[in-house]
C-alpha positions in Angstrom: 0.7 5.6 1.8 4.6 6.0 1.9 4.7 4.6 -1.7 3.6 7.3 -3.5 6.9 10.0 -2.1 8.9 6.9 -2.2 8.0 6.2 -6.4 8.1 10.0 -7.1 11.3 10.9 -5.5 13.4 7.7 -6.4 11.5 6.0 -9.2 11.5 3.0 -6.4 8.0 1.3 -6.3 8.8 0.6 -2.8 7.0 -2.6 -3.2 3.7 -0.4 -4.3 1.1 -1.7 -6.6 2.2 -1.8 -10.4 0.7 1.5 -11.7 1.4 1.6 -15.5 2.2 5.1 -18.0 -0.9 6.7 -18.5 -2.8 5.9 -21.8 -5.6 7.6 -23.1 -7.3 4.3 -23.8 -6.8 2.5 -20.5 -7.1 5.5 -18.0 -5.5 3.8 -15.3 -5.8 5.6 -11.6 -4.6 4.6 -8.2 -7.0 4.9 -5.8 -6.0 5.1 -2.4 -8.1 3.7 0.1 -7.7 0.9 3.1 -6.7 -1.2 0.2 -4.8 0.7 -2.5 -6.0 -0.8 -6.4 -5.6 0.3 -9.7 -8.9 1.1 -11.6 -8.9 1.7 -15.1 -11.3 4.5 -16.3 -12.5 5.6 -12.9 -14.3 8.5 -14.1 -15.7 7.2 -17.2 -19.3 8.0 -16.6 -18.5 11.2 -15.4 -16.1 12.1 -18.6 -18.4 10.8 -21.0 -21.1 12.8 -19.7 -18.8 16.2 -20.0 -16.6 15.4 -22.5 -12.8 15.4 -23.0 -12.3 19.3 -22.9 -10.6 20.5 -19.7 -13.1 23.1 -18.0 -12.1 26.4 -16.0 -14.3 28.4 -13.8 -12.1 31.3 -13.5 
């Protein structure tokens, strides 16, 4: 978990998986869990089913 800080203070990986620029196509998202990976899309389903627009419930 010390990755993340680590990449977003020093632009160091720190070793961490390769997590590319986002891109609208792709969709890549780091999913952290007992084994960190890189899943492309995640939400798809979800996003599909509700669209591209950003929602607010204020």
């Amino acid at each position: 978990m010390d990755e993340v800080p680590t990449h977003a203070h020093h632009a160091d990986d720190g070793g961490a998986l390769p997590w590319p620029a986002f891109d609208e196509q792709v969709r890549a998202t780091l999913v952290v869990d007992a084994a960190d990976r890189i899943v492309d899309d995640l939400d798809r389903d979800i996003r599909r089913a509700w669209g591209d627009e950003v929602l607010s419930f204020r």
